[in-house]
Structure formats: structure tokens, C-alpha cells
C-alpha positions as CSV (number, residue, x, y, z in Angstrom):
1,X,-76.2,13.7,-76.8
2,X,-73.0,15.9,-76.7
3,X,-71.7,18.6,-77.7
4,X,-68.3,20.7,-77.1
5,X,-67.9,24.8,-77.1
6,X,-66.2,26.0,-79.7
7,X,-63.9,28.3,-77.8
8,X,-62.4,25.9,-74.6
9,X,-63.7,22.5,-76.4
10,X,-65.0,21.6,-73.2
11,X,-67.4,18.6,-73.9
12,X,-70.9,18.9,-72.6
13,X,-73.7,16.7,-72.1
14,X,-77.2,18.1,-73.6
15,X,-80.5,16.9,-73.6
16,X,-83.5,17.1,-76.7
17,X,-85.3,18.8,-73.9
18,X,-82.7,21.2,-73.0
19,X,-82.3,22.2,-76.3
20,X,-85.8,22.7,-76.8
21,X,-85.7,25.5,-73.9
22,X,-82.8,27.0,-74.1
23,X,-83.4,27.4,-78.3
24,X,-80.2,25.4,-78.7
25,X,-77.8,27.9,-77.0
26,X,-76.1,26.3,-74.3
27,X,-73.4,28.5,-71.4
28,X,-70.2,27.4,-71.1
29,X,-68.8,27.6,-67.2
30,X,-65.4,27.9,-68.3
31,X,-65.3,30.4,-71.2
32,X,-68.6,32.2,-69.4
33,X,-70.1,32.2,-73.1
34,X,-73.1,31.4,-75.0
35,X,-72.4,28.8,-78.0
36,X,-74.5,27.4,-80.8
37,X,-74.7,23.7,-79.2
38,X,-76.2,22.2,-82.7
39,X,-73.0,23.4,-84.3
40,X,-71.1,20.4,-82.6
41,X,-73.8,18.4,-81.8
42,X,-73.0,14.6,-82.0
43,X,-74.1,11.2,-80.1
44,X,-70.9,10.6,-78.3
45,X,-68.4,12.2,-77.1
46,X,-65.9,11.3,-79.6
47,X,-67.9,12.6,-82.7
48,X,-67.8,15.8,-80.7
49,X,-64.3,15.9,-80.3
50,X,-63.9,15.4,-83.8
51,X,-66.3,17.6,-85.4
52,X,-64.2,20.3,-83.2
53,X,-61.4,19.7,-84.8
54,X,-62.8,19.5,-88.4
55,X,-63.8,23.0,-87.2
56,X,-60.9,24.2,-86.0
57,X,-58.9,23.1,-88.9
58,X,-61.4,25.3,-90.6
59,X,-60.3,23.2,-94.3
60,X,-61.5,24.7,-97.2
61,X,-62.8,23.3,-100.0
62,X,-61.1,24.7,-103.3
63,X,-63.4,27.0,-104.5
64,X,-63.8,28.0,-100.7
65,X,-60.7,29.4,-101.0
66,X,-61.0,33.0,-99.9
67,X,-59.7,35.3,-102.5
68,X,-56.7,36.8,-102.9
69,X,-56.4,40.2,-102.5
70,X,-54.3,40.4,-106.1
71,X,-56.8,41.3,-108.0
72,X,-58.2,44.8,-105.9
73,X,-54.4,46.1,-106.3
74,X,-54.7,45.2,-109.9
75,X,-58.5,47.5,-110.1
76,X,-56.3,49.9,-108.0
77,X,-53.3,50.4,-110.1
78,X,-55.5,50.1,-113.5
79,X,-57.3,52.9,-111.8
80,X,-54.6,55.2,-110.9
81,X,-53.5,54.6,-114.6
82,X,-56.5,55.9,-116.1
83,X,-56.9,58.7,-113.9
84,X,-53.0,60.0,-114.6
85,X,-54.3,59.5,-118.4
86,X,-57.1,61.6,-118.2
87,X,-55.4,64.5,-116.2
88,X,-52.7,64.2,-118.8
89,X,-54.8,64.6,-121.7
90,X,-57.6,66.8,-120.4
91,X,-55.3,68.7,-118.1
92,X,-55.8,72.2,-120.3
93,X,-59.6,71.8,-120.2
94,X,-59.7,70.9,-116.2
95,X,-57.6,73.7,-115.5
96,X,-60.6,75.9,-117.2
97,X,-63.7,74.2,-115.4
98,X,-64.6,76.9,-113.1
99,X,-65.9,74.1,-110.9
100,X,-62.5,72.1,-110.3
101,X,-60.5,75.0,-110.7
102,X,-61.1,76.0,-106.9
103,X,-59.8,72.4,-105.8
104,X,-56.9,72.1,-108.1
105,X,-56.1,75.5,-106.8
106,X,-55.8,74.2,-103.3
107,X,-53.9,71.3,-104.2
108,X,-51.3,73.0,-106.1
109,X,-51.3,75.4,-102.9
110,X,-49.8,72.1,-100.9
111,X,-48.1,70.6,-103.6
112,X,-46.2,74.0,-104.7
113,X,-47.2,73.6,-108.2
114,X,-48.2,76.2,-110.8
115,X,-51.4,76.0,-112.6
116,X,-51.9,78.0,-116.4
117,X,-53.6,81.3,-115.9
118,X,-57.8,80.8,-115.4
119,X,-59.5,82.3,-118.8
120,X,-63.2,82.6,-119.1
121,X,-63.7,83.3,-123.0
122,X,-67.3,84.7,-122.1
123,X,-65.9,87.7,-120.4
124,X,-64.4,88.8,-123.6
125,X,-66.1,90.6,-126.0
126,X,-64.3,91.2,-129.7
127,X,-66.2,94.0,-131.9
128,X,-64.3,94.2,-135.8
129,X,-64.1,95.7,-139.5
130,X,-63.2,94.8,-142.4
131,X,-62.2,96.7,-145.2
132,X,-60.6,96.1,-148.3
133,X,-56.9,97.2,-148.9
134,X,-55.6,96.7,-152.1
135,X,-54.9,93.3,-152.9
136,X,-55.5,92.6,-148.9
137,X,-58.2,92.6,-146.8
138,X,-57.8,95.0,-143.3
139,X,-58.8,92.9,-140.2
140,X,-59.2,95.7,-137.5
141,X,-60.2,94.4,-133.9
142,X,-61.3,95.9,-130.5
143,X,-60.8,93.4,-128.1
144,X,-62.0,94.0,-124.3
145,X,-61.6,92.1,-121.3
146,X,-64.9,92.5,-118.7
147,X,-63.6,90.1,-116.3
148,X,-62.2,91.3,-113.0
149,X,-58.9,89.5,-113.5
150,X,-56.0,89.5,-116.5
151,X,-56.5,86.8,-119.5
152,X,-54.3,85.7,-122.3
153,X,-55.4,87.3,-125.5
154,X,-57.9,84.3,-126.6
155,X,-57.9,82.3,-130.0
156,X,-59.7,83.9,-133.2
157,X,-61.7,81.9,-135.4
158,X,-62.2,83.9,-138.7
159,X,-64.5,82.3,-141.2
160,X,-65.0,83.8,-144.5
161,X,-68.3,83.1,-146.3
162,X,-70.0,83.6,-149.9
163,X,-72.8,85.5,-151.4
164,X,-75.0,82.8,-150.1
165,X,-74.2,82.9,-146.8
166,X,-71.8,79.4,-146.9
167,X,-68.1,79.5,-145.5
168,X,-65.8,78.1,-147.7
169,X,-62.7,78.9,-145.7
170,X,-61.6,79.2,-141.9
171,X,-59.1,80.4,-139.8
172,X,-57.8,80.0,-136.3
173,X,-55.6,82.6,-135.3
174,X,-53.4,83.2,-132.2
175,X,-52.1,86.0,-130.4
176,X,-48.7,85.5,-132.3
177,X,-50.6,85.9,-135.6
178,X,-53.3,89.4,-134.5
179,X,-50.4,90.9,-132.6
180,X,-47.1,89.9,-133.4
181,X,-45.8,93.0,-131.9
182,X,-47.8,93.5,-128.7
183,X,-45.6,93.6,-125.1
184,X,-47.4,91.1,-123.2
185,X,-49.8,88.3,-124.1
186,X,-52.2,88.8,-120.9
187,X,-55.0,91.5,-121.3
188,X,-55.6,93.0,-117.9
189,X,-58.9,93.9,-116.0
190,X,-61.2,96.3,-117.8
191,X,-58.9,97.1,-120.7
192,X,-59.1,96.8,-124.0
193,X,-57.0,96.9,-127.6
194,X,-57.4,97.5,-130.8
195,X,-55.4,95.5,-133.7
196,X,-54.8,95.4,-137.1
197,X,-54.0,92.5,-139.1
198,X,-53.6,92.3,-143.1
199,X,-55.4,89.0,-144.6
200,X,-54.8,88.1,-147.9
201,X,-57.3,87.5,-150.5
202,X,-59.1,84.2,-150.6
203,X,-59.3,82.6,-154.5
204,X,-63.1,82.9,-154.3
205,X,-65.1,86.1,-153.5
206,X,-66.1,87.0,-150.3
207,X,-69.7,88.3,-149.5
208,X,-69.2,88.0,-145.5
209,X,-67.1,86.8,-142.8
210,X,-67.5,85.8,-138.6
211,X,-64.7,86.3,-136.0
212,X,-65.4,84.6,-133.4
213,X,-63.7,83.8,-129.7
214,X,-62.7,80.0,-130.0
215,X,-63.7,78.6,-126.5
């Protein structure tokens, strides 16, 4: 039998006994390396020779094929898409997370850009009255900021309710809209305000209201 290495194609002669020994892996003198010998094992030394060529050819059938590399810049773009879309249209609330914050804070560092100012909602605390005025209601507020760093003044849900305890009318308002007159919109460290705004009388009766901090 014969057989040829795959590296030189040096033909070699091989017997059923030598390949019994050696566990079919037969040293080639001239590359000084082990080779599969079954790999191009043949009866004569022409089969050999051709089988090594059939190898070296290395044809592939057409669903062999390998693949094309297309389709991973395709994932990657489609990716990169997504990831712009969701930054676009979440970028207020990841700007908040107090988990992210820290790295989009060092990649703006590097990329000299300028993220909105950090607010944490929970280190407000809003105490209020209210009072009636004449054909008005009197909203008065004492807003505080706890934190250990300035916030914007923080958006006001006021919800008025019934007798029974059911709202039946809401109201988000802004810092433009509690004070339209104040000097700056950022509340520093440790201080606090107090406003007054005029609200005008809802068409049904009011037995209650909430003002809450909208997160």
C-alpha cells in the first residue's frame, strides 16, 4: 500500500502491519513530521498521487461553501442601529440611572461632551397648603433639596380629588409654571424655597388634593 504526506507529497510505502504499530501515523524524513497515513492511503502509487491532489485542491461541495462573512457585518451594523436608537430615545432616563451615570460620566470626560445635570427626585422633599382665595385656590410650597449637590427644581404632579377620595383632575406642572419668577432653575445643596402659585377652581368640588415629585 501507499500513501503520500500531505505537506512534501512524498510517496511512501506502508505496510497493514506498520500501521497496526505505529496507530496509522507514519514520519516523514523530509518534512520531519508526523501525518495521518490513512488520510491518503491508496494501493498504488498513482491513487496516492491523486487523492493528494483532490486534497490539495481542497474543492468544495456547494453547501460546503464556507460562509461569507456578509452577514456578521450585517448583525453588526443592525446592532449599532439599535443601540444609537435606544440611547436616542432613553438618553434622559440613562443620564439619571445612578448606575450608568458614573460611566457615561467618563466617557463624556474623553469625548468632551456635556451630560444634563444628575437629579435624584428622592432627595427632595416638598411639604404644601392649600387654601382657598376667592375664586382661586392658594398652592403654597416649601420645597427642599437634602442632597449634597444642586438639582433643577423637579416636576409637580398635583391631583385634585372628591369627597370620596377619587381624583378627577391632574396636573403636571414645571418650574416655569410654580415659579415663573425665580432667578435660577437649580436648587442648591441644603436649601430650600417656598412658592406660591394661584390655581383656579376646578368645575367640580374639591374634598382633597396630592402634590407629588414626578420621578
Amino acid at each position: 500500500m501507499y500513501t503520500r504526506c500531505p505537506n512534501c507529497r512524498q510517496p511512501q510505502t506502508v505496510s497493514a502491519e506498520q500501521l497496526s504499530q505505529t496507530r496509522a501515523l507514519l514520519y516523514c524524513r523530509h518534512c520531519e513530521i508526523k501525518f495521518d497515513a490513512l488520510e491518503l492511503l491508496s494501493e498504488t502509487p498513482d491513487d496516492a498521487a491523486r487523492l493528494n491532489w483532490l486534497k490539495a485542491e481542497n474543492t468544495d461541495l456547494p453547501w460546503e461553501k464556507p460562509t461569507q462573512p456578509y452577514w456578521l457585518i450585517g448583525v453588526f451594523i443592525a446592532s449599532a442601529l439599535l443601540i444609537a436608537q435606544g440611547l436616542y430615545f432613553e438618553s434622559a432616563r440613562l443620564t439619571q440611572n445612578s448606575y450608568i451615570r458614573p460611566s457615561l460620566e467618563w466617557v463624556c470626560t474623553r469625548l468632551n461632551c456635556i451630560l444634563p445635570r444628575y437629579n435624584n427626585t428622592a432627595e427632595f422633599v416638598v411639604n404644601s397648603e392649600f387654601t382657598e382665595a376667592g375664586e382661586h385656590f392658594l398652592l403654597t410650597v416649601q420645597l427642599s433639596n437634602n442632597a449634597g449637590f444642586a438639582q433643577d427644581y423637579p416636576l409637580l404632579k398635583l391631583r385634585f380629588m372628591d369627597y370620596n377620595g377619587n381624583p378627577f383632575a391632574q396636573r403636571l406642572l414645571s418650574v416655569h409654571d410654580y415659579a415663573p419668577n425665580a432667578a435660577t432653575t437649580v436648587l442648591t445643596p441644603g436649601a430650600s424655597v417656598v412658592l406660591s402659585l394661584a390655581i383656579a377652581r376646578p368645575a367640580n368640588k374639591v374634598g382633597g388634593y396630592t402634590l407629588d415629585i414626578q420621578s
